[in-house]
Structures are given as C-alpha cells and as structure tokens.
C-alpha positions in Angstrom: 0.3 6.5 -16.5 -1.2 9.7 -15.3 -2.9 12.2 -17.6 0.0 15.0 -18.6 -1.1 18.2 -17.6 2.4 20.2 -17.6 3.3 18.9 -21.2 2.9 21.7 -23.3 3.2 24.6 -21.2 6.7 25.8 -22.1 5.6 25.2 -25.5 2.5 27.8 -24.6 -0.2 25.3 -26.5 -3.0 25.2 -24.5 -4.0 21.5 -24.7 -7.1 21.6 -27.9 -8.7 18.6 -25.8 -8.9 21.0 -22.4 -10.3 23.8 -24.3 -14.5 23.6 -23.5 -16.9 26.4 -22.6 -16.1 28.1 -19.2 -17.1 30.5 -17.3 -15.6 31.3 -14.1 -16.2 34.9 -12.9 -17.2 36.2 -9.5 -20.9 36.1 -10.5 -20.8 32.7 -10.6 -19.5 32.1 -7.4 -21.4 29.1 -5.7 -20.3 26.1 -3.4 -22.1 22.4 -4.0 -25.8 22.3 -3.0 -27.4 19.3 -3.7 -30.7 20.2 -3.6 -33.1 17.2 -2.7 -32.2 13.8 -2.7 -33.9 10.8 -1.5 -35.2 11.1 2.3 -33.3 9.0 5.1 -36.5 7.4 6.4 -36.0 4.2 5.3 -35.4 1.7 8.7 -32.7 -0.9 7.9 -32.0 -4.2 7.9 -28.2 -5.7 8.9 -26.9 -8.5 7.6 -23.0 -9.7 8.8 -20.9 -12.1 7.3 -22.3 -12.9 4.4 -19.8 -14.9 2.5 -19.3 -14.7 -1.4 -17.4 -16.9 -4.0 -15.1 -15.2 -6.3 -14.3 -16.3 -9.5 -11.2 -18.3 -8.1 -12.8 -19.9 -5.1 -12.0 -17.5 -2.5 -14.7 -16.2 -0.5 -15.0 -12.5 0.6 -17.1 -11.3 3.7 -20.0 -8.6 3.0 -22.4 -7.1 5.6 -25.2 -5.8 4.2 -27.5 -2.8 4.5 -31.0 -3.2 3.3 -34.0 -0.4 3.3 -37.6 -1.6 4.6 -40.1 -1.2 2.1 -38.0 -1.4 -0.8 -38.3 -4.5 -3.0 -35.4 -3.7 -4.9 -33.5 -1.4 -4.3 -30.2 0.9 -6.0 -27.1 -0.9 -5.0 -24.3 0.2 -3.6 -20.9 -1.6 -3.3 -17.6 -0.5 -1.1 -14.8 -2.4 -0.7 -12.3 -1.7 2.3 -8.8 -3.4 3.7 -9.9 -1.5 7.2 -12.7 -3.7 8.4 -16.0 -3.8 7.1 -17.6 -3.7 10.8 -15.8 -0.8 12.1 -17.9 1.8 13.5 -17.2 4.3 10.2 -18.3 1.5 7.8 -21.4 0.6 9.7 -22.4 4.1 9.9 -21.8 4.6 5.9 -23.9 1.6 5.7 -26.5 2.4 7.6 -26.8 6.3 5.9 -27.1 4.9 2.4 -29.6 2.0 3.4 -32.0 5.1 5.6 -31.9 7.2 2.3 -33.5 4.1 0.4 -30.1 2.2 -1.0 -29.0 -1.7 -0.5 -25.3 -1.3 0.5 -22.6 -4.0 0.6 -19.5 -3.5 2.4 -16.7 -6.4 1.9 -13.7 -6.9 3.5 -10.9 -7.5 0.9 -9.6 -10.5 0.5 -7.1 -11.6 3.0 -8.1 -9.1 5.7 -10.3 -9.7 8.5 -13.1 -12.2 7.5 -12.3 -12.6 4.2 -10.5 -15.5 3.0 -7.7 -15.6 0.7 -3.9 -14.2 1.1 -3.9 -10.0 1.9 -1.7 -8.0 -0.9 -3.0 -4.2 -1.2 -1.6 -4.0 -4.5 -2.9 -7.8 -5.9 -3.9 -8.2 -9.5 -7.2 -10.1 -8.0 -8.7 -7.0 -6.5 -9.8 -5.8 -10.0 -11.6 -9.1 -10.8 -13.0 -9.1 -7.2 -14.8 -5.8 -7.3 -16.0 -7.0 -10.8 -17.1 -9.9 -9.0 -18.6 -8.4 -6.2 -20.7 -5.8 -8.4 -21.9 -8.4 -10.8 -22.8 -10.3 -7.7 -24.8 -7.3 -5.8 -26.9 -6.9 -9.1 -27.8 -10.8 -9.0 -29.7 -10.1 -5.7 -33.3 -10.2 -5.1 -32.6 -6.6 -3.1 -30.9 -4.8 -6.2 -33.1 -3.2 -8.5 -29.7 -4.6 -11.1 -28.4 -0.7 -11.4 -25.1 -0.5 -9.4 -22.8 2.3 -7.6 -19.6 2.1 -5.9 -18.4 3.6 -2.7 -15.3 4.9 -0.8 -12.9 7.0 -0.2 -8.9 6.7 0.0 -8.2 3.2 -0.6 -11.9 2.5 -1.3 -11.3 5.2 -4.5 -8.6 2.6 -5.4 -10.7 -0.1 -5.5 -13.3 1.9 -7.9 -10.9 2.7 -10.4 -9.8 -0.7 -10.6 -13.3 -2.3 -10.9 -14.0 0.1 -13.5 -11.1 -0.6 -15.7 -12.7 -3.6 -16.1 -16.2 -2.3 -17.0 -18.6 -4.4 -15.4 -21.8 -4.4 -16.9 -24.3 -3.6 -13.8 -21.5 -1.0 -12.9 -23.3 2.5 -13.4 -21.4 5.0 -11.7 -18.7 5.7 -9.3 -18.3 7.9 -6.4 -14.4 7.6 -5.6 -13.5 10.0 -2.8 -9.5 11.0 -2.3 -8.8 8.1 -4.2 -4.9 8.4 -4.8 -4.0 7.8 -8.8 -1.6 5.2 -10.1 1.3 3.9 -7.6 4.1 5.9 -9.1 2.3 9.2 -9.1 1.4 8.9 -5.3 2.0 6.5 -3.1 4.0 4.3 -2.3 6.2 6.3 -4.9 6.4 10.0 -5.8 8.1 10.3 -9.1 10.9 8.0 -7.4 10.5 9.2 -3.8 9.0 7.1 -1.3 6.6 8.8 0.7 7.0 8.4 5.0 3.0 8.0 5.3 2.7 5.1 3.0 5.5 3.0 5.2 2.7 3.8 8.3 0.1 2.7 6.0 2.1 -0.6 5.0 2.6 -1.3 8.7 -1.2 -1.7 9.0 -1.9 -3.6 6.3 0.6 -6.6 7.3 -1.3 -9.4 8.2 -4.9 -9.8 8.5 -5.9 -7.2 10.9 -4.8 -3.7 11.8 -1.3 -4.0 13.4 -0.2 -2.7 17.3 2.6 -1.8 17.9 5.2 -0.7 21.0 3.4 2.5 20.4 0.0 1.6 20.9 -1.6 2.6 17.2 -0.6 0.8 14.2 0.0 4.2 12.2 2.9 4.3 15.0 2.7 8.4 14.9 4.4 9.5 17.4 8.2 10.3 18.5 9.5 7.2 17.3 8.6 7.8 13.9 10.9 9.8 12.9 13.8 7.3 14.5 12.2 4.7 12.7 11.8 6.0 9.5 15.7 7.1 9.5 17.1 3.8 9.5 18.3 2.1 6.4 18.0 0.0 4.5 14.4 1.0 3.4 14.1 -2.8 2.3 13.7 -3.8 6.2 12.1 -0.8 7.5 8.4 -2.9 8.2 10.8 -5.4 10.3 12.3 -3.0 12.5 9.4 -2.0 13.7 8.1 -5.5 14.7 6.4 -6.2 11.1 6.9 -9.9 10.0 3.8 -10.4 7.6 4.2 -8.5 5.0 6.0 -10.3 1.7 4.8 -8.1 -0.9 6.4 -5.5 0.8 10.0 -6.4 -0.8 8.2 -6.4 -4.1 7.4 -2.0 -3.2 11.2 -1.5 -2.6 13.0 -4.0 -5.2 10.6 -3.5 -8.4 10.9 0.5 -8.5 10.0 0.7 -12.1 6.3 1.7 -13.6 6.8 -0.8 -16.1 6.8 -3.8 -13.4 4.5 -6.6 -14.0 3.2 -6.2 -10.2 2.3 -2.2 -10.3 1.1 -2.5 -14.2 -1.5 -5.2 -12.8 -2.9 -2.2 -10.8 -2.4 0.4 -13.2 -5.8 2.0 -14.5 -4.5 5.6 -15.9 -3.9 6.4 -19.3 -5.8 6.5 -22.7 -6.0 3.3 -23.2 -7.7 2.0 -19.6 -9.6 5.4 -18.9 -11.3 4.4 -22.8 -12.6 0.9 -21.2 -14.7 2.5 -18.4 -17.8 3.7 -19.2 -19.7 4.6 -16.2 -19.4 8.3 -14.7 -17.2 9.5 -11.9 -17.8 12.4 -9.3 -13.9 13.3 -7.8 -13.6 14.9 -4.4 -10.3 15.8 -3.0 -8.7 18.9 -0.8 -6.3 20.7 -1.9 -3.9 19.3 1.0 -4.9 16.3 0.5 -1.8 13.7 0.7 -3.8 11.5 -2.0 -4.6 15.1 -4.2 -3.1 14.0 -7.2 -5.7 11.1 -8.3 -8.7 13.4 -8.7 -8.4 16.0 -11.2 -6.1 13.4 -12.8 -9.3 11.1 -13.2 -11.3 13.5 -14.2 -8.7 14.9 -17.1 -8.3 11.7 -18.1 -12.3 10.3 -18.2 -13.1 13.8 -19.9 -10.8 13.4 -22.9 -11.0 9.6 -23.0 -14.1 7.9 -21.2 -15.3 5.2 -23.1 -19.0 6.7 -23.0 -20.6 10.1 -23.3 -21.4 9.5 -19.8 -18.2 8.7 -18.4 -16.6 11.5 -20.7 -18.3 13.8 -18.6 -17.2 13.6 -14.9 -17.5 15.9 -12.0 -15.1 17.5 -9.6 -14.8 18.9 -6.2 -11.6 20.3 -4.7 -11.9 21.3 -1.4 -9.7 23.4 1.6 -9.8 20.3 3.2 -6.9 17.3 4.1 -7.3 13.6 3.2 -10.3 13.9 6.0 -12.6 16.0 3.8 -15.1 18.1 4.8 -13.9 20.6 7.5 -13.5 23.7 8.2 -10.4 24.5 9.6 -7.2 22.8 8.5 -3.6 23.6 10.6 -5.5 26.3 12.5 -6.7 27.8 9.3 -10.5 29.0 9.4 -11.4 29.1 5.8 -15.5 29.7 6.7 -18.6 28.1 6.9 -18.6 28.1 3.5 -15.6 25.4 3.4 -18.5 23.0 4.3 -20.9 21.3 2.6 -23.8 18.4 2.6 -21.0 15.8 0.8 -23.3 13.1 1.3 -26.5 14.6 0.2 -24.1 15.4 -2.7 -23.3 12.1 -3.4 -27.0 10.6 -3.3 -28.3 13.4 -5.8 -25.5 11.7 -8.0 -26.5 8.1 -7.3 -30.2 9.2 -7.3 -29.9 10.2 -11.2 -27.7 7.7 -12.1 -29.1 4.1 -10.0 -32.7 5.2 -9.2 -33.6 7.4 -12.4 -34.9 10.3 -10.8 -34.7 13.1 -13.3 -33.2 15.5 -10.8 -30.8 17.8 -13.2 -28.0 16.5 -11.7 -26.6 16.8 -15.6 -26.9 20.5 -15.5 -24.8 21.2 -12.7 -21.2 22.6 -13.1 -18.8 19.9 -13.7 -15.9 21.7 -11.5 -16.6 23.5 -8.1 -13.3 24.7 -6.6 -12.8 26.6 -3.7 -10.5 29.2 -3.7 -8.4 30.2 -0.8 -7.7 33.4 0.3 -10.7 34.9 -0.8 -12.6 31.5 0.8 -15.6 30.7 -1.5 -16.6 28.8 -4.1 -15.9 29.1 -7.5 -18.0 26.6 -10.4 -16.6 25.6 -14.0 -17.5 23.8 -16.7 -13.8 22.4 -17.0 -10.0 22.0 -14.8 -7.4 23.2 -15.9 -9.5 26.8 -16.6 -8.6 27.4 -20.2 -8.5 31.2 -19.6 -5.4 30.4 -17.5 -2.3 32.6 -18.5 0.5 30.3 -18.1 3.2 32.6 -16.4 7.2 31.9 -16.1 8.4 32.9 -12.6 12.4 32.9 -12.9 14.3 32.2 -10.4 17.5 35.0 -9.7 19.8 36.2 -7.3 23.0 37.3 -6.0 24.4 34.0 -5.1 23.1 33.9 -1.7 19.8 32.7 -1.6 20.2 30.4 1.3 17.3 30.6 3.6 14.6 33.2 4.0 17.5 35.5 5.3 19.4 35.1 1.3 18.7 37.3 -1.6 16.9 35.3 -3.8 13.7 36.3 -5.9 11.0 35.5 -8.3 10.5 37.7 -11.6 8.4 37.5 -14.4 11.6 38.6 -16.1 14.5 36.5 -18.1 17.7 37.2 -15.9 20.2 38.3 -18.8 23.2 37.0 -16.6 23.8 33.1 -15.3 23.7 32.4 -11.6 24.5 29.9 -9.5 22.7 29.3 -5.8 24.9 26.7 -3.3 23.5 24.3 -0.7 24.9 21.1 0.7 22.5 18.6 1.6 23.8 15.7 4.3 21.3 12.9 4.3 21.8 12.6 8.2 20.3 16.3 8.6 17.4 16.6 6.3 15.2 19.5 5.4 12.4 18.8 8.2 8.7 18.8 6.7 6.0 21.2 9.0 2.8 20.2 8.6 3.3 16.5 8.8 3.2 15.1 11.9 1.0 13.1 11.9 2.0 11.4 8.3 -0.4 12.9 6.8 -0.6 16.7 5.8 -2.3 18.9 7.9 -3.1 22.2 6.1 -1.6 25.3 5.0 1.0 24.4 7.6 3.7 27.0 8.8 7.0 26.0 7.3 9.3 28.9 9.3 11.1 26.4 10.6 12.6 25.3 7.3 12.8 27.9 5.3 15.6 29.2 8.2 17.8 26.5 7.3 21.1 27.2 5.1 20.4 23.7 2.9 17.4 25.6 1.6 17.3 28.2 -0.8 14.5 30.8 -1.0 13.1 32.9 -3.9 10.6 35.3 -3.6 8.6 38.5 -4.6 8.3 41.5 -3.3 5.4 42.4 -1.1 2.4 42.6 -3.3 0.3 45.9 -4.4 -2.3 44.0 -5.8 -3.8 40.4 -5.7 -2.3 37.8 -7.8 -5.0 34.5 -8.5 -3.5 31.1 -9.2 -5.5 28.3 -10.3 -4.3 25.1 -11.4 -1.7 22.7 -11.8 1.7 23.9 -11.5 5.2 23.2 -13.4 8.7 23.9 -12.4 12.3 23.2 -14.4 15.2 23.4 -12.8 18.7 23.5 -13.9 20.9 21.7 -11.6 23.7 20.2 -10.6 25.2 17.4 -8.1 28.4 16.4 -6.7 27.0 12.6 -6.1 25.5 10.3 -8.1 22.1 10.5 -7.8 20.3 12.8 -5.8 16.9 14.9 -5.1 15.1 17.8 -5.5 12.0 19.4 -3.8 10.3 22.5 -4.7 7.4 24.2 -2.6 5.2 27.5 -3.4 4.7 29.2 -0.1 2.2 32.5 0.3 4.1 34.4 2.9 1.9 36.5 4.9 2.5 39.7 6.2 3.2 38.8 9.6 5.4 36.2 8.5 3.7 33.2 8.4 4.7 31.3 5.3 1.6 28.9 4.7 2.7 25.3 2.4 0.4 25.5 -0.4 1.8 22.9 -2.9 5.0 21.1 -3.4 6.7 18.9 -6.4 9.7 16.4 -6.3 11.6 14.1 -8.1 14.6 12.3 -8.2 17.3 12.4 -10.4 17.6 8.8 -11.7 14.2 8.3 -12.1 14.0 11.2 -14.4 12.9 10.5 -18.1 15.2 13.1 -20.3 14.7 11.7 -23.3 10.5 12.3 -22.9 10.8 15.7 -20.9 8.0 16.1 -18.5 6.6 13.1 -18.9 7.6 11.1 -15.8 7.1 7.7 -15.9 9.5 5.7 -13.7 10.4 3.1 -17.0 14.1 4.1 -16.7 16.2 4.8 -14.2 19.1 7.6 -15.9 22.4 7.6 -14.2 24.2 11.0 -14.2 27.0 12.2 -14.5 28.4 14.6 -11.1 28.8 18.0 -11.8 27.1 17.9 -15.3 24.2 20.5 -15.3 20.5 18.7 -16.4 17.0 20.3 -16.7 14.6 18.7 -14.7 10.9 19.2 -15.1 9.0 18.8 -12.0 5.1 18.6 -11.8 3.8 19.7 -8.9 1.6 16.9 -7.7 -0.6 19.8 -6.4 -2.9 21.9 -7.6 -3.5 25.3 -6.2 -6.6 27.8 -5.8 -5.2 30.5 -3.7 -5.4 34.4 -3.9 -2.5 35.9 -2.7 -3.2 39.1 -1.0 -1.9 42.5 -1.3 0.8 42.9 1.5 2.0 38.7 0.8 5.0 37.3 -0.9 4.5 34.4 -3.2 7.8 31.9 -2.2 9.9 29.4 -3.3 11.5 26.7 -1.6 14.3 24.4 -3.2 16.0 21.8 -1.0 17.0 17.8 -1.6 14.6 16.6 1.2 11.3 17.3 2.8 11.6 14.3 5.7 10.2 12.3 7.0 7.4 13.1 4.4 9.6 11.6 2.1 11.9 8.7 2.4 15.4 10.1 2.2 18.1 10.0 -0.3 20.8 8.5 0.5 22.8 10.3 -2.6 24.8 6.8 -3.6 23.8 6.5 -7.1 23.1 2.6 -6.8 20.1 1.6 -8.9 18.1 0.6 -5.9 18.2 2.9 -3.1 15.9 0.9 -0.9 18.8 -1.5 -0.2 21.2 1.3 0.3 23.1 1.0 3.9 23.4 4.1 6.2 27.0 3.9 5.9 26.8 4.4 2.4 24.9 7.9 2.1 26.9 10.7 0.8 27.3 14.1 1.1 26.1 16.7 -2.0 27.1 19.8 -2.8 23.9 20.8 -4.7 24.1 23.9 -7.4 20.7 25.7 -8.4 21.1 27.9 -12.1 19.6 30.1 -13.0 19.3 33.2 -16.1 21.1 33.5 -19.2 21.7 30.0 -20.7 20.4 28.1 -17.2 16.7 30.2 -17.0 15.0 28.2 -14.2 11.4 29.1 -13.4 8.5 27.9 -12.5 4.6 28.0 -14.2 2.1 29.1 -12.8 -1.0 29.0 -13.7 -2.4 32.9 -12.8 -6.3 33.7 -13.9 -7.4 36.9 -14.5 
C-alpha cells in the first residue's frame, strides 16, 4: 500500500533512501515559474464521439482536440467519469490543442457515451487507459510520444495506466490524484469518509445523478440527516440511488487485501518499480485527496522503474482540492499562492513529448509553500532530511476537556501517568468546521469544537519565538475504551492570538482496523478485536502534511476526539466486524480514556526545521 513515511521516527533513523542533497534556506525561496513553453496559437480542430474498441470489445467515447498546422502532434490523453463534453473538459481540450498538443478526452466506460457497465473502482480501467494510450499513439495526429491528463479522479486513472507501463506512455501529469482506496477515499485507515458517499451518489448510473436537492453532490441541509442514518450499507438508497451495485462491494469487502480494491491498487515497491515514465504531483495542503501526492512521489523516487520516473516532481500548494487560489476559508495567503499551473505543466510535457531541451531537468524537484510566512520554498527532496523529528507529549491535570481544560503539549517526558476522560455518544458527534460543502475548505475555524466536553485539548503556551513545521506528521496514543471497537481523531490546530484556531492537519484511525503486530504500518489486512478497558498504543499517521510557521504570540493545539462528522462516517462503537451493516439501534456509548506520561507517554512528531 502506501509508501511509509512515519515508520522509523520513534526509532529516530532518518530513512537512508530519503537522505539526498537539499537545500532549503530562505535564499532559495522561489514559487514555480515555468519560463516559456510552447505558444497557444495553434487554432483547433474538434472532433466528438469518436468511438474506440477496447481490448474486450467495449467501445469508449473520445473527443478530440487537434492543432492546425501540426502534422503530428504530442499527445495528450485524459480520462474522466464526469463527461468528456462538459464545459471544463472542452476548455482543457481546447488549451492543450492552442499550445500545439492533440488531446483526447474519453468518457470512461459505462458513463455517458461510452459503452460498457460503469464501476469507478473496475479492474478494466487499467487496461483501458493502456488501451487508450497505445491507441492515441497509433494516430496519424500523434507524433507516437504520449502524456496523460487530469486531476482528482483523472490522477486515478494515470496511476493506473501507468502500473501497467504502456509503451508510448512518456509521462504523467496527475493533479490531486488521491492514493490507493484505503489510504483516502472511500476508506481512511478504516473510516469512511462523508465526501466519498456524495461522490458515490454521482457516479450511480450513467450520468451525473439529481436529486430532491437539486445537485447530485446533495450539499446542503439534508446532508447531514442523510449521512446519520444507518446502516451505511443502504445509505445510496435512501437518498433515491438504485444504480449502484458495486457499492455493497465498498461497505462489505472492508479489507485492503480484497480482490476488488487489490485490482486498483498501484502503491507499493513492487507496482511503483513497473512504471517508468515521470510524474509531476500537485496537491494543497487542504486538499481532501492530499495524501496521494507526496505519497507518489516518495514512492517513484525510491522505486521508479527508470532513472526518469525515479525522479519526479512536486508541488504542494495553500490551496483545497480546487488548486490554484488564493484564498481558502477567508484565508489570504498572497499573490504569491498563485501561479501559471498550466504553463507549468506544458514546460513538463514540452521536454518530455516534444523534446524541447528546455531545462525542465534542472528545476527543483519539490516547491512547497509555507504558510504563515506565505512564500515559496524549493527542495531537492520531501520529507526535508534536515528535519528534527520532535516528540510533543501530551500532559495534564486530568481535565483537559475542551479549550477551557488544562491540558498541554511539552517537549518534555511527563514523569507521572495521567489519564484524560471523554464520552463519546455516536448520536452527538464531534462536528467537523471547515466541511460543509464535503469537501475541506481551508484553514477552517474549529472554535466550535474544540468547546465541546467530548474533546480534549492540549496545547502550548503562547509562543516567544517562531516554531517551522514541515512535513509529514505521526501521533501514538495510548488509549482506552469501554466498547468494543471504537475511534480516534487527532488534529494540530495553530491558535492565533485572537483566538482563531485554524485546522491545519488531522489523522484517524479505527481501532479494529489497527495492525499491532506491524506498528505503524496500516494496512487494513486485519481487522483486531479489543479487549474494553485494556490500554493499546495506536500509531496514527497524519494523512496531512504541514508547512506552517507558527508565529510568535500562537499556540500550537491538539485536538483528540472519537469523531470528526459528517467528514467521517460515524462509529457506531459495536465491535461487529462490519460496521457498515451496523443498525442505529445498535450504537453504543464509550467512555473514552487518553494516557499519558510515565509508562503511557503519548505524543505526537513533528516534523520542526530549523
């Protein structure tokens, strides 16, 4: 599954294979300027419809994009589930094709005019993009030298292409692209995400789905009601969703090690050594699909199956799954938080398709942007080896309920145990800010939480000077429950000093999805039962990264609660093996322990750079 990052950090190795030249100082400060690239003056020519075998029969629907006065041309491919004529995808189209590129967009199988039978997670959609590229290169317009296309879902569909390694296949461009299912979506290391269920209602059927609400996403105050109900198993038919089988595959088969989510599985050593073309990663650092990029690019930079591919680029933005802005939740990060993405993007393809000796290969492999002090910062590598891994213990009195308790975060060992109370009741859970409309939506206030008595709250004093984080983050708890399975969410707030306590990052997992017996390595293979009232250690990765200067005057925070809904799917606390068929009237009541110092030292890591 998903490159390790958090591993070795309580053992304090600092990963041999991460270790490559850096240098990240304020000198080198810089955000992504792509120089020149190839000039949009190309008219265009539109094809729709365009119908094209697969290898079992089934034809897909492409609309092509072709330049005037190039015989052939670099090729690029993009698959989507969303409609290949919708305005967005025509305008992609049409961009590539002006700046001297043949594009082909396809339809999926199954959705709109392709044929075949829709599944977002099918085992054909690997050999279709193979398919599809192999196809693109066979055209008189193709110059033979293709690229692929997308963001989100179409980042999915690039990965899984690639891990078959087509041979006309010369690079990838896969923008938020989520990483495997059980790291992300539809499953957070044993959660299921609220978002994904909105996302499942529009891709039922062949086209997008209406609903009583009027949008398929079905945002709005009804969510929430609808996303309460159990079981989780008929959550798509109570809200009017009657064409979507594979969905009872998602809820039933909750293991990694399913033969339905290992046919779309393309992390690891093993599948990241079969792809050989290189990969340029963007994601934002609130991005609800964060975790797939610097995942891809740890694993293709320590396992690629080509100098090339062993070499991929990264860009981590301030932005949300909608990348590129400037302000996120009412947060101006600058004019700097901006940048020409798709001039970006066609300097890559421009090297890579068209051989034009630009020095694309010279550029930094990382740019970052770091908030707080909003700018730019270039690397060679992520994680930055010159990270000083730093434990954060958790202590207090006994009372840190709320932002109102006594809790706090040390850099020192708390000689004496202690225990922190909370009681989390499935019918009232921990409301998550900042995601209203499914999604994330920024550095988002969470005030409103952190209030709440099921919630305890750990932080530092006021800072006198500025503390830098950088990097992937790593929490271990030891805990305790009175039921039989239950879950546990941890969030790092900066707390300003007018109070606003901005959601920079958050990790979960639940309890009998844990691995124990291959700590920190969470793979969803096993489910562990455990035993109430028995104290465990659970290691949570954060599946967020952080850039993020906290300023003199701040408070760096720590949240702990059992839910974060409707962001997450709740937990219902029964213990059965499959909670998606868990009735209402079966949820339970915990009484939830936190410990913490002596023999119990919970902490967190994180990762602070000089």
């Amino acid at each position: 599954m998903i490159t390790r990052i958090g591993i070795a950090l309580r053992q304090r190795r600092f990963f041999p294979a991460l270790i490559l030249a850096l240098a990240i100082t304020p000198a080198a400060a810089q955000k992504p300027d792509p120089g020149a690239y190839s000039p949009g003056t190309h008219m265009v020519r539109e094809i729709r419809n365009r119908m094209v075998s697969m290898r079992d029969g089934v034809r897909v629907s492409v609309d092509l994009y072709l330049p005037d006065s190039v015989d052939r041309a670099a090729t690029l491919v993009s698959m989507t589930p969303y409609d290949n004529s919708s305005p967005g995808a025509r305008n992609n189209g049409r961009w590539w094709a002006q700046h001297g590129y043949a594009v082909v967009i396809a339809d999926v199988r199954g959705r709109f005019d392709s044929e075949g039978t829709s599944d977002p997670f099918a085992a054909t959609l690997k050999h279709d993009g193979y398919d599809l590229v192999e196809w693109a290169a066979r055209q008189p317009f193709s110059n033979g030298r293709v690229g692929m296309i997308g963001a989100s879902y179409g980042g999915w569909t690039q990965w899984w292409t690639a891990s078959l390694a087509p041979p006309s296949l010369k690079a990838i461009a896969p923008l938020v692209a989520p990483p495997d299912p059980f790291e992300n979506a539809p499953y957070q290391h044993g959660l299921l995400v609220g978002w994904v269920m909105d996302w499942a209602t529009g891709l039922a059927g062949r086209t997008l789905q209406v609903t009583d609400t009027g949008a398929y996403w079905g945002w709005n105050a009804s969510r929430r009601a609808a996303l309460m109900r159990a079981p989780y198993l008929d959550l798509l038919t109570n809200r009017g969703v009657e064409n979507a089988p594979w969905f009872a595959t998602w809820i039933r088969d909750n293991l990694a090690t399913s033969p339905y989510w290992q046919a779309v599985s393309y992390q690891g050593a093993e599948s990241c050594a079969r792809m050989t073309v290189p990969s340029i990663n963007v994601t934002g650092w609130f991005d609800a699909n964060h975790p797939g990029a610097p995942a891809n690019f740890r694993c293709m930079a320590d396992h690629g199956g080509s100098t090339a591919a062993r070499h991929p680029a990264l860009i981590i933005g301030p932005w949300t799954h909608a990348t590129n802005a400037r302000t996120e939740d009412g947060r101006d990060y600058g004019g700097d938080a901006l940048i020409d993405l798709n001039g970006y993007l066609a300097r890559w393809f421009d090297y890579h398709l068209k051989g034009i000796d630009n020095g694309v290969t010279n550029d930094p492999r990382v740019y970052l942007f770091v908030m707080g002090e909003n700018r730019w910062r270039r690397a060679s590598d992520w994680p930055l080896p010159e990270t000083q891994w730093t434990k954060y213990y958790l202590t207090s009195g006994g009372r840190a309920n709320s932002d109102r308790g006594d809790g706090q975060l040390s850099i020192r060992l708390p000689t004496r145990d202690g225990t922190d109370r909370y009681r989390y009741d499935p019918a009232d859970p921990t409301p998550s800010a900042g995601t209203e409309n499914g999604h994330i939506t920024g550095a988002a206030d969470v005030r409103s939480s952190s209030g709440r008595a099921d919630v305890l709250v750990y932080q530092t004093p006021a800072l006198t000077e500025p503390v830098t984080m950088i990097g992937p983050i790593e929490a271990v708890l030891y805990a305790a429950t009175s039921a039989r399975d239950t879950d546990r969410t941890v969030r790092l707030v900066d707390v300003h000093p007018d109070g606003y306590a901005a959601l920079l990052a958050d990790g979960v997992i639940r309890a009998r999805s844990r691995d124990p017996g291959n700590e920190g390595r969470f793979t969803a293979t096993a489910l562990s039962t455990i035993v109430p009232d028995s104290t465990y250690r659970y290691t949570i990765r954060f599946w967020r990264g952080v850039a993020n200067v906290f300023k003199p005057g701040h408070r760096i925070r720590v949240e702990i609660s059992s839910s974060w809904f409707p962001y997450y799917l709740r937990n219902l606390n029964s213990g059965a093996d499959n909670v998606g068929l868990v009735r209402e009237d079966e949820a339970v009541v915990a009484e939830q322990r936190i410990r913490h110092g002596g023999r119990h030292p919970s902490h967190l890591f994180f990762p602070i750079v000089p």
